[in-house]
N, C-alpha and C positions, 0 to 999 in steps of 0.2 A: 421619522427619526430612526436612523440605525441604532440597535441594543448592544450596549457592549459591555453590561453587568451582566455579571453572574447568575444572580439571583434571577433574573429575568428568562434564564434560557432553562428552558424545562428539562430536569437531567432522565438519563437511561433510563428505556423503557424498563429494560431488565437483562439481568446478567447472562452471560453466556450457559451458563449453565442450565436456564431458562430455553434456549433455542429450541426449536426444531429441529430433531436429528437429519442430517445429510446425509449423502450416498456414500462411504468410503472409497479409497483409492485401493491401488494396488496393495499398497505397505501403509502398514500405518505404526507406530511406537510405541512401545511396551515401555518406556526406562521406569516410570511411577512402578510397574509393577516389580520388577527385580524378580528374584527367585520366584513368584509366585505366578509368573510366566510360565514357565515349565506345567504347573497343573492344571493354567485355566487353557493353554495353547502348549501342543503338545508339538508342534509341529513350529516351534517358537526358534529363530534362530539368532544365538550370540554375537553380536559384533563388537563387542567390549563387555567390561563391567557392571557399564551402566543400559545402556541400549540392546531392545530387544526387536527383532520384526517379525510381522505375523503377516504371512500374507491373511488376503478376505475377499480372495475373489468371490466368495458364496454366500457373505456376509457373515460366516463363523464368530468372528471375531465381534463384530458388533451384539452379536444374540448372545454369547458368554457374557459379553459386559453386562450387557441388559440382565441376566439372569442373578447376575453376582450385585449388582444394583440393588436389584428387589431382596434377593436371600440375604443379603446381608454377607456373605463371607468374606467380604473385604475388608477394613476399616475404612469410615465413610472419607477420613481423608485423604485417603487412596484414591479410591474406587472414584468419586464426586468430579475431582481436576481433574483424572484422567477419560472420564466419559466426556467431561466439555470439551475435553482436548479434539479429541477422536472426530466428533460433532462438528467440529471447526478446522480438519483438516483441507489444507490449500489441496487443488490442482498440480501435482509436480508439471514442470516444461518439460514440453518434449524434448528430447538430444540434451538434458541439462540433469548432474547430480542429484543426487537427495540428499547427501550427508556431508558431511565434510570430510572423514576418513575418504569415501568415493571421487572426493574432488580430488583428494590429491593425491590419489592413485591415479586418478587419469589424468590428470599434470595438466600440460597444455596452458591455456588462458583462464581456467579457475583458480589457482591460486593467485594468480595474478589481481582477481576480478575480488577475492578477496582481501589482500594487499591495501587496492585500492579502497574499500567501502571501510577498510581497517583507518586508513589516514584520511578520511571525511570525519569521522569519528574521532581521531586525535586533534584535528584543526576544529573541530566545532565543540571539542572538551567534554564529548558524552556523556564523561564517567570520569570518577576520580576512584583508585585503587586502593582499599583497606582491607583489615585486616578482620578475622571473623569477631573478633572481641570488638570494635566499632560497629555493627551491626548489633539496633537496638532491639532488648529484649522482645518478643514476640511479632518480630516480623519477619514475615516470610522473606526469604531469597527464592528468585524466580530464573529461569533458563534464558539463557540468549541461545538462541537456534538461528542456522544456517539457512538463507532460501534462495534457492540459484535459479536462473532463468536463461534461457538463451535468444536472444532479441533475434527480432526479424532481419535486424543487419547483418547478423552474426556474429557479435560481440557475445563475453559471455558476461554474466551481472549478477554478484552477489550482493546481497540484502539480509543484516544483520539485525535480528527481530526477537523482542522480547517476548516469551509464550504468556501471551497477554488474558488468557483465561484462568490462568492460575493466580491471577492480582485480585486482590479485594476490596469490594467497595465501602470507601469510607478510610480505608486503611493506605492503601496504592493509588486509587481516583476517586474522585466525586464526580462533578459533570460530567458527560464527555456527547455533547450533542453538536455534530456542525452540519451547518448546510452543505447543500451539495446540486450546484445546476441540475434543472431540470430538464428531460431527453427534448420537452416539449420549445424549451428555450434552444436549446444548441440549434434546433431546426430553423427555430424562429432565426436565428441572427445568421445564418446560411442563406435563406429567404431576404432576410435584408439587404446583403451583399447582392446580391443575386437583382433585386427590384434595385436599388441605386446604385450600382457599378461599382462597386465597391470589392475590396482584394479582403481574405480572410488569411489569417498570419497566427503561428500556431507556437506558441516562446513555453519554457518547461523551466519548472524551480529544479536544482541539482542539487539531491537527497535532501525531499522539500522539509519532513517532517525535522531533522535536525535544524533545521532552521528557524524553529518554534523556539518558545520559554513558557520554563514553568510558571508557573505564579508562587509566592513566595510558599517554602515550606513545603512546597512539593519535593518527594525521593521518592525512588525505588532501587533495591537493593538485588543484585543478581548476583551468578556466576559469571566469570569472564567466559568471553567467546570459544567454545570446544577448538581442540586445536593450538589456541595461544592463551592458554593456562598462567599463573605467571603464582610464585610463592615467594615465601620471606624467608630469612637465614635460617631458620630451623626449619627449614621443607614444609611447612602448614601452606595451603591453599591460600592466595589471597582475593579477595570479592572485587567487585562494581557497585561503590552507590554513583546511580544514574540519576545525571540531575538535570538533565534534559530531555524536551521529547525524542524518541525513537519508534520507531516501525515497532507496532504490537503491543504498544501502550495506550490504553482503552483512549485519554484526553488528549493525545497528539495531535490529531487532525484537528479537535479546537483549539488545541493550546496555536497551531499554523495560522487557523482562518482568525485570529484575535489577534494577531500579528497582521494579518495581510490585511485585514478589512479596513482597519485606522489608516494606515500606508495609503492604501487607495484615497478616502475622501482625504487627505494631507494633498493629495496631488491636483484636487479640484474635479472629483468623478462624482457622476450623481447615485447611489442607490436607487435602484427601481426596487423596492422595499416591498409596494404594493401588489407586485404583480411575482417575481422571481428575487430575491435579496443578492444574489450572485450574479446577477447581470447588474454592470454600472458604464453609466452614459458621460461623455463631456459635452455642456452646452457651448457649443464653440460662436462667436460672434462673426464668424468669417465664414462660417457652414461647413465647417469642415467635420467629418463625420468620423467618428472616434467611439466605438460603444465593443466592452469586454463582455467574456463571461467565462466565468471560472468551475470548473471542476477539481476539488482538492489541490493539485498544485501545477494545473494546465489551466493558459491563459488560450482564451480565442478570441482574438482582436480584430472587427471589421473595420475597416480605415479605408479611408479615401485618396488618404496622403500617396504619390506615388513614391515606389521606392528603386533602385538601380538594382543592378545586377549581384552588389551581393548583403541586399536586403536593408540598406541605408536609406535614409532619406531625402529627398533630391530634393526637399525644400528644408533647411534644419531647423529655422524658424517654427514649424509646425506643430501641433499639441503631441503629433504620433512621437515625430525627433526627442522633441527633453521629455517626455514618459519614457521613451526606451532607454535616454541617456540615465536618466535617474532608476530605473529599474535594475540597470547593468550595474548600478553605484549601488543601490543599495541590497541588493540581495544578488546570488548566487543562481543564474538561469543560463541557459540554453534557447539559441533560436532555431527552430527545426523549421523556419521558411514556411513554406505555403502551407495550408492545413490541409493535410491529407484524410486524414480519420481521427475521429473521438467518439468516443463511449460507443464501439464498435461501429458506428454510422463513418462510408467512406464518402467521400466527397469526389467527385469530378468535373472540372471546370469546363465548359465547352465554348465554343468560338465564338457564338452568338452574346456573351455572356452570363448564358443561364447556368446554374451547376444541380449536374444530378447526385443526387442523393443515393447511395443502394448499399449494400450488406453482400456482395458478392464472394469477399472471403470468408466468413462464415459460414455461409451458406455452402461455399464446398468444403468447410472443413465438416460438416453434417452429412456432405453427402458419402465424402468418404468413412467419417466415423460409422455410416449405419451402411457400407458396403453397396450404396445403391449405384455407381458408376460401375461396379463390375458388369458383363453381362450375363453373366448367370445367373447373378442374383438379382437382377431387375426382372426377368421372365416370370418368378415368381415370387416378387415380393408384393408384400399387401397394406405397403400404407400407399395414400394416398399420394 
């Protein structure tokens, strides 16, 4: 039986703050510190009032924190959110902003790209707009932060994200455990296509996490998005209570798969509970082969069904036909056609109908990372 109480699903291991320190990036954010940037980073540069950046290509910046951590010359409400912060900084994209002042200095299709993620956000009612006096006594306001990416199509994509390490538990989340396909399952149902002819089909939720619901009595309270700030008649600042899930909210990705999972068995799919919870099968009486498997908000469909040339069903009758009709009805997806790649694994179909499996683009984005295509540095480099 699939679980779909609360109680049943064992909540966070442990807060972010808990992690294990990461590598930093190039730049990472000073704004928690404000003025006291200047003493711990002297080499700290203003880009407003509130934001400060340090480079750390040497790890500078990490070792201060660490030091002001232990010594204590911080206040610990300082010093605490902004070490978890640091610890959990993203990968910036290549060719893609960091800030928002930076997007729109270099214009182009960033503003545009937030524009858009701005009216996903209005059509799915993100947030309703108050005033600081509606914000209940002792809780926190948390940041929506900026995070751009430049897609392999060359689109540009912004993604507005709550700085989800600064929320507290008990206060801002309680659970927040969801599954998440296993590498060992995606192969597996590659392999199944593969041994029974079968086509693998790759459909994506569109800004899957808005797509979720709280459960009752959940909020979180931020600043509106940097950039599109918004006040009331007497110029005071007005907030976001956020009463939906969003990107960087500890329980959104459960609050989505507690949404998807019921949808699924509604449709007649079976949970393989036993083996992977996220792969689910249709027993079809006619043999028609129909088995998903989900990663956060990518579906990977092997089907039997064949389809026409622009991804329809040549039989409509079929279990694949009304799951895709009802899918498109009920939720907000994208069909990206053949499955090319997931969870970095590419896929290549071949004539015979076997598909290989390999990591080729990763594998040279390493080789260039560590300079070993050059040839001067191949002559005498020393890994393996």
């Amino acid at each position: 039986m699939m679980c779909t109480d609360e109680s049943c699903v064992p909540p966070a291991a442990a807060s972010c703050s808990n992690d294990s320190p990461r590598p930093l990036g190039d730049w990472v954010d000073l704004g928690s510190l404000g003025e006291a940037a200047h003493t711990l980073f002297p080499g700290s540069e203003s880009l407003d009032d509130e934001t400060w950046l340090a480079s750390d290509h040497d790890g500078s910046v990490h070792s201060a924190l660490a030091s002001a951590l232990t010594a204590g010359s911080l206040p610990r409400a300082v010093h605490e959110p902004l070490f978890a912060e640091l610890r959990a900084l993203r990968a910036d994209s290549e060719g893609a902003p960091s800030t928002h002042k930076q997007a729109a200095a270099w214009g182009g299709c960033w503003p545009k790209a937030e524009l858009k993620e701005l009216d996903n956000h209005a059509k799915n009612a993100s947030w309703s707009v108050i005033t600081r006096s509606e914000v209940p006594r002792g809780r926190r306001l948390h940041k929506l932060v900026w995070v751009y990416k430049l897609k392999r199509d060359g689109t540009c994509k912004a993604r507005l994200c709550v700085q989800g390490c600064t929320m507290v538990k008990g206060e801002d989340y309680d659970q927040t455990f969801a599954d998440a396909m296993r590498y060992s399952s995606a192969r597996g149902l590659f392999a199944l296509a593969a041994r029974t002819g079968c086509k693998v089909r790759s459909i994506d939720w569109v800004a899957a996490y808005l797509q979720g619901k709280f459960m009752d009595g959940e909020v979180v309270y931020c600043h509106l998005p940097p950039g599109y700030e918004q006040y009331d008649s007497s110029g005071s600042l007005l907030y976001a209570r956020v009463e939906k899930p969003i990107y960087g909210i500890p329980q959104a990705g459960r609050r989505l798969q507690r949404q998807i999972f019921p949808w699924l068995e509604a449709q007649g799919l079976r949970q393989l509970d036993d083996s992977d919870g996220c792969v689910w099968a249709h027993d079809s009486p006619s043999g028609e082969i129909f088995v998903i498997g989900i990663y956060v908000d990518n579906l990977q469909i092997v089907h039997s069904t064949q389809l026409d040339s622009n991804g329809l069903a040549l039989d409509p009758s079929s279990f694949y036909a009304s799951f895709l009709r009802k899918l498109k009805s009920d939720w907000e997806v994208v069909d990206e056609g053949v499955m090319s790649d997931l969870l970095g694994i590419e896929a290549r179909y071949n004539a015979d109908g076997s598909i290989t499996l390999h990591q080729e683009k990763y594998i040279q984005k390493l080789l260039t990372r560590f300079e070993i295509t050059v040839p001067s540095r191949m002559q005498s480099n020393t890994l393996p």
